[in-house]
C-alpha atoms as a printed R data frame, in Angstrom:
    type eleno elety resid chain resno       x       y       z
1   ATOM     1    CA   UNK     A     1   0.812 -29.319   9.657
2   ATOM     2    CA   UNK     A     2  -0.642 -26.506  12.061
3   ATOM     3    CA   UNK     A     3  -2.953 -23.960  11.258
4   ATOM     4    CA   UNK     A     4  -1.119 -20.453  10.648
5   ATOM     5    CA   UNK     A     5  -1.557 -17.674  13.068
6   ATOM     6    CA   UNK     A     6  -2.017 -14.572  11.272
7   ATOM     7    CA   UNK     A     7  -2.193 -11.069  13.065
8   ATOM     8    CA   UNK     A     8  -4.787  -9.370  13.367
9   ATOM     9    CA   UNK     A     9  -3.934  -5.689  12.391
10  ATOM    10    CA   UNK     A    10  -6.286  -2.804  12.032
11  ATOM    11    CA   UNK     A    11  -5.943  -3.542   8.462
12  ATOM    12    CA   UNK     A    12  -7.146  -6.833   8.876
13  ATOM    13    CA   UNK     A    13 -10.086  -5.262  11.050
14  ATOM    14    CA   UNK     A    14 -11.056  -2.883   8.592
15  ATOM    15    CA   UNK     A    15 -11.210  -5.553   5.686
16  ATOM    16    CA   UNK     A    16 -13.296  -8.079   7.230
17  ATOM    17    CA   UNK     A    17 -15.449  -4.918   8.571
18  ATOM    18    CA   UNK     A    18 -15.693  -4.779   4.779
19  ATOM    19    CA   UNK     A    19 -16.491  -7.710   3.632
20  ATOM    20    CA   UNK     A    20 -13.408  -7.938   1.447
21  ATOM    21    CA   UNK     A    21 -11.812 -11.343   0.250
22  ATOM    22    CA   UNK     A    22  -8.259 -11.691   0.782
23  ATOM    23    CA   UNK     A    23  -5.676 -14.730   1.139
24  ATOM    24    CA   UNK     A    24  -2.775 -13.417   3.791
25  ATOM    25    CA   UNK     A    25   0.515 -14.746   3.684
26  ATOM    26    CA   UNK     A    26   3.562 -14.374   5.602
27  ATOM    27    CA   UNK     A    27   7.135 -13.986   5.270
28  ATOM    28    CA   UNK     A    28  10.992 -13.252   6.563
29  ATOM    29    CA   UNK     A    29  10.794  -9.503   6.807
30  ATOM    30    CA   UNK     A    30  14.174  -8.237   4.816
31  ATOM    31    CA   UNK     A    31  15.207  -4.546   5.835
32  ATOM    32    CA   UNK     A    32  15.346  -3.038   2.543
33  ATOM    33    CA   UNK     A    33  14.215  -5.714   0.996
34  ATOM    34    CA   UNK     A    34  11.267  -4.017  -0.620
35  ATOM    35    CA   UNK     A    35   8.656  -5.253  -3.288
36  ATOM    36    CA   UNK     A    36  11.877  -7.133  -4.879
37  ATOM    37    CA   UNK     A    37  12.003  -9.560  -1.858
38  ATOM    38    CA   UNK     A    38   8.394  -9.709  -1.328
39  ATOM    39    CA   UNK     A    39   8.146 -10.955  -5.292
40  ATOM    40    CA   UNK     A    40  10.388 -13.483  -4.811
41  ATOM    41    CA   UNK     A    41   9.251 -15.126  -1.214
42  ATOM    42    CA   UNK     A    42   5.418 -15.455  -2.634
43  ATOM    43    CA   UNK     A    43   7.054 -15.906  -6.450
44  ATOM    44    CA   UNK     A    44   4.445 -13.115  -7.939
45  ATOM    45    CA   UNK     A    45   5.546 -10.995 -10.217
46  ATOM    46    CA   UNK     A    46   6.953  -7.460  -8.607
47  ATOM    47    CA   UNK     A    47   4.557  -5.502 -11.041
48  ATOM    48    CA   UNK     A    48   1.970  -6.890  -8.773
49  ATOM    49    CA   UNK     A    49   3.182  -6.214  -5.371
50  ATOM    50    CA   UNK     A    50   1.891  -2.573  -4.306
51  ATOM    51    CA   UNK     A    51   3.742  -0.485  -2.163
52  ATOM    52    CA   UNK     A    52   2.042   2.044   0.070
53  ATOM    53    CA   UNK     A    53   3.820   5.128  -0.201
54  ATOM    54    CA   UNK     A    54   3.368   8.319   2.172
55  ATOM    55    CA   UNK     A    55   3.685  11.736   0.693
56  ATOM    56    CA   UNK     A    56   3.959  14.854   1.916
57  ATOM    57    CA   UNK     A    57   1.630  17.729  -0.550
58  ATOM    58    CA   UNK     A    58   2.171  20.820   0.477
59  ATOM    59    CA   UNK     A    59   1.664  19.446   4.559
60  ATOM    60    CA   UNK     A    60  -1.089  17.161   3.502
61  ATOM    61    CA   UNK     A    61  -0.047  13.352   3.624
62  ATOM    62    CA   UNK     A    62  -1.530  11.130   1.680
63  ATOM    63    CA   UNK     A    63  -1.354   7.577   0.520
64  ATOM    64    CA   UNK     A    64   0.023   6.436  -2.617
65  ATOM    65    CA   UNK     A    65  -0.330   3.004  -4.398
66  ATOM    66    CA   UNK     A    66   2.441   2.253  -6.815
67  ATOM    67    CA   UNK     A    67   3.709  -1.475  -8.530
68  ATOM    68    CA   UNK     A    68   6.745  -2.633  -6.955
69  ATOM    69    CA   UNK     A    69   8.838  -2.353  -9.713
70  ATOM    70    CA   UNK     A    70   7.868   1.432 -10.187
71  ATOM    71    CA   UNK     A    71   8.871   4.930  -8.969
72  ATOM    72    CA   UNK     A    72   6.462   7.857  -8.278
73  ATOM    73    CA   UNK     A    73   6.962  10.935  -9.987
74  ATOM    74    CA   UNK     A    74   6.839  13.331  -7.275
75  ATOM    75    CA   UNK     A    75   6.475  16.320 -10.143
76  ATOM    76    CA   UNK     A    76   3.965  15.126 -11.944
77  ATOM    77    CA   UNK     A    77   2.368  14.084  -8.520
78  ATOM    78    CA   UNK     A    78   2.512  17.454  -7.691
79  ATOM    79    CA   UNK     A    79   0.774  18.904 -10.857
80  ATOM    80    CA   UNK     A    80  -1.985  16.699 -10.421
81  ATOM    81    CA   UNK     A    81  -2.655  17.608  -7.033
82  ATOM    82    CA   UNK     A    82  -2.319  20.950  -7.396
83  ATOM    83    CA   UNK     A    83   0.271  21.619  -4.970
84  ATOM    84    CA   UNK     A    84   4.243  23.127  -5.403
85  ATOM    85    CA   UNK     A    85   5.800  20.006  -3.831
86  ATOM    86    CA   UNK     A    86   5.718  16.399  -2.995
87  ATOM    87    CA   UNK     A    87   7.881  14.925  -1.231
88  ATOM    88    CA   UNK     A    88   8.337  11.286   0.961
89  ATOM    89    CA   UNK     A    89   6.609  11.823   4.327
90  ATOM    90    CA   UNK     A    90   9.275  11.178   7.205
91  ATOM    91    CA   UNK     A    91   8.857   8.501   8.936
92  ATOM    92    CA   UNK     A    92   7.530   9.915  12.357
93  ATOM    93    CA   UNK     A    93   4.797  11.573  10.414
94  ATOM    94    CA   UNK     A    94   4.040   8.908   8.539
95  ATOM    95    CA   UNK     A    95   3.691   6.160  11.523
96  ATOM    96    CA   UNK     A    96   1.944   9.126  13.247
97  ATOM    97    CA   UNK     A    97  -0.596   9.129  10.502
98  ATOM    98    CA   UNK     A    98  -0.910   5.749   9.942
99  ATOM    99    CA   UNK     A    99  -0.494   3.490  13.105
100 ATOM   100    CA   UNK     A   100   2.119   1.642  10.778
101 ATOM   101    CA   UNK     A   101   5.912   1.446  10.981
102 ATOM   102    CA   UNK     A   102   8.110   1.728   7.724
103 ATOM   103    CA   UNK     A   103   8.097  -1.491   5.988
104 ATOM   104    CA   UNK     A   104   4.513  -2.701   7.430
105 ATOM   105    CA   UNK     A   105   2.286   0.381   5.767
106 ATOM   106    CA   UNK     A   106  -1.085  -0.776   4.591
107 ATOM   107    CA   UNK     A   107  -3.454   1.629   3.379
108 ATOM   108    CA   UNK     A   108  -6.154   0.278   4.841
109 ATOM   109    CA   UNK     A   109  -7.092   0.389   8.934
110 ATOM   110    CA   UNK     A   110  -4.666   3.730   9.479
111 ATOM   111    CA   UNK     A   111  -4.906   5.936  12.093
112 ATOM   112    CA   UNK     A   112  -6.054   9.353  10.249
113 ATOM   113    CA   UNK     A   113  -8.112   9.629   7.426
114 ATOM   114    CA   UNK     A   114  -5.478   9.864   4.315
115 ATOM   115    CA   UNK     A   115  -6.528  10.433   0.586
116 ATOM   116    CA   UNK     A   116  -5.999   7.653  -1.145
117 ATOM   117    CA   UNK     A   117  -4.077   7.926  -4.910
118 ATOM   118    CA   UNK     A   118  -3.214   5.084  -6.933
119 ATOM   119    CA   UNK     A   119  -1.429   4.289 -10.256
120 ATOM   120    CA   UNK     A   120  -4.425   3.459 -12.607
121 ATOM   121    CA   UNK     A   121  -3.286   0.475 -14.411
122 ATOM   122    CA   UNK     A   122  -3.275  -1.366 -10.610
123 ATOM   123    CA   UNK     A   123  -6.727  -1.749 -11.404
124 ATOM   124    CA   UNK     A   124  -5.992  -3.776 -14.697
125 ATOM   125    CA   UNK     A   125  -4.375  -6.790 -12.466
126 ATOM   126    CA   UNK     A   126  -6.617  -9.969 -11.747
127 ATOM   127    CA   UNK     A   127  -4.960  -9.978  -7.955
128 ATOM   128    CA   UNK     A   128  -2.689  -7.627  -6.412
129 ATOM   129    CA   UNK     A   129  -0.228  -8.413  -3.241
130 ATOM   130    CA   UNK     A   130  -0.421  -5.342  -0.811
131 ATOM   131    CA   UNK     A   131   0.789  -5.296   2.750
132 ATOM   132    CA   UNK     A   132  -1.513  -5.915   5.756
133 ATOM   133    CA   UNK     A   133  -0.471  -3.676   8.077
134 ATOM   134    CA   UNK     A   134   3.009  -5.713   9.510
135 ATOM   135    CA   UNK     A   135   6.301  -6.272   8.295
136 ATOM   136    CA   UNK     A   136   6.354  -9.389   6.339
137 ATOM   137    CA   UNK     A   137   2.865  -9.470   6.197
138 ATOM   138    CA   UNK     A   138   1.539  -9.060   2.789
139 ATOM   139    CA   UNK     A   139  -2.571  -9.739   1.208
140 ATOM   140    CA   UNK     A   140  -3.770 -10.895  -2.064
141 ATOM   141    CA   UNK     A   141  -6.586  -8.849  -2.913
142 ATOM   142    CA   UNK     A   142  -8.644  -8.260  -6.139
143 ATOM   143    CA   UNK     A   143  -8.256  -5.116  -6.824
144 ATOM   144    CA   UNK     A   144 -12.080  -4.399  -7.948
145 ATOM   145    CA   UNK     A   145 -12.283  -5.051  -3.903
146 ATOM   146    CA   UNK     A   146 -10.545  -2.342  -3.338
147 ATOM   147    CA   UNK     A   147 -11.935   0.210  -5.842
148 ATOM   148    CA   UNK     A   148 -15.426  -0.572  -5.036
149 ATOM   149    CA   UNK     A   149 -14.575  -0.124  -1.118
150 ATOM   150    CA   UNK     A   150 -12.438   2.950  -0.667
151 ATOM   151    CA   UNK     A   151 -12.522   6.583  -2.009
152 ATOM   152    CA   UNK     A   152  -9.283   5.928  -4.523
153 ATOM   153    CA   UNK     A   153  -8.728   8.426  -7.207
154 ATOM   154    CA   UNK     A   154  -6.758   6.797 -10.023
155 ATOM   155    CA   UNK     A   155  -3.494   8.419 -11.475
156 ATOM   156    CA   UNK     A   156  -0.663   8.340 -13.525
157 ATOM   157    CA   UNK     A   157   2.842   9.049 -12.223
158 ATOM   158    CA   UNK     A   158   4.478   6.075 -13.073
159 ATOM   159    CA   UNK     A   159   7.992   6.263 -13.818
């Protein structure tokens, strides 16, 4: 069996800049096949694949990390941050922002500088599946990793 080549994204870049352990893995890309798909290619639980979600604040974007098999609440969003409205970033501003197209958004390696939000209870998972900066390209990370490595401030708008 041959060794797996696995792209090199700016995501990747940024991790190993980082020092940060993860184990890649690849899949069939599904259009619209979201965390569900994902879940059931690597059989994980969709509570632990992460989606990287781009929001629009009041013409700030910024990054949020939710479980697959939740929703953000845009409101409460919103009251946190202070702002009258958040809304999904479309998706020229979003690629703009992050170097990434729909369906391939990591949160790490992207173009601009984005603020980083994240449900809080990610942080109670042993590993966490998160995408790596290509469709069908998805990273097990600890999640500790991540919190000790990025500027993340932890929230609750899970719905």
């Amino acid at each position: 069996m041959g060794k797996i080549d696995f792209p090199v994204t700016t995501a990747i870049r940024e991790l190993k800049q980082k020092n940060i352990n993860y184990v890649p893995f690849l899949y069939e890309y599904e259009e619209k096949g979201g965390t569900s798909q994902t879940a059931i290619e690597l059989n994980v639980d969709e509570h632990n694949v992460i989606k990287t979600l781009i929001f629009n604040a009041d013409g700030e974007l910024i990054i949020c990390l939710q479980h697959g098999d939740k929703e953000v609440s845009t409101k409460e969003l919103a009251r946190i941050l202070k702002v009258k409205k958040v809304e999904p970033a479309d998706q020229k501003s979003a690629q703009n922002a992050t170097g990434y197209q729909f369906g391939g958004t990591s949160p790490f390696g992207t173009k601009k500088k984005l603020n980083i939000y994240a449900e809080s209870t990610i942080f109670d998972l042993e590993k966490i599946y998160i995408n790596g900066g290509k469709r069908g390209y998805i990273l097990e990370i600890n999640p500790y990793e991540i919190e000790n490595n990025y500027s993340i401030t932890k929230v609750s708008v899970a719905i």
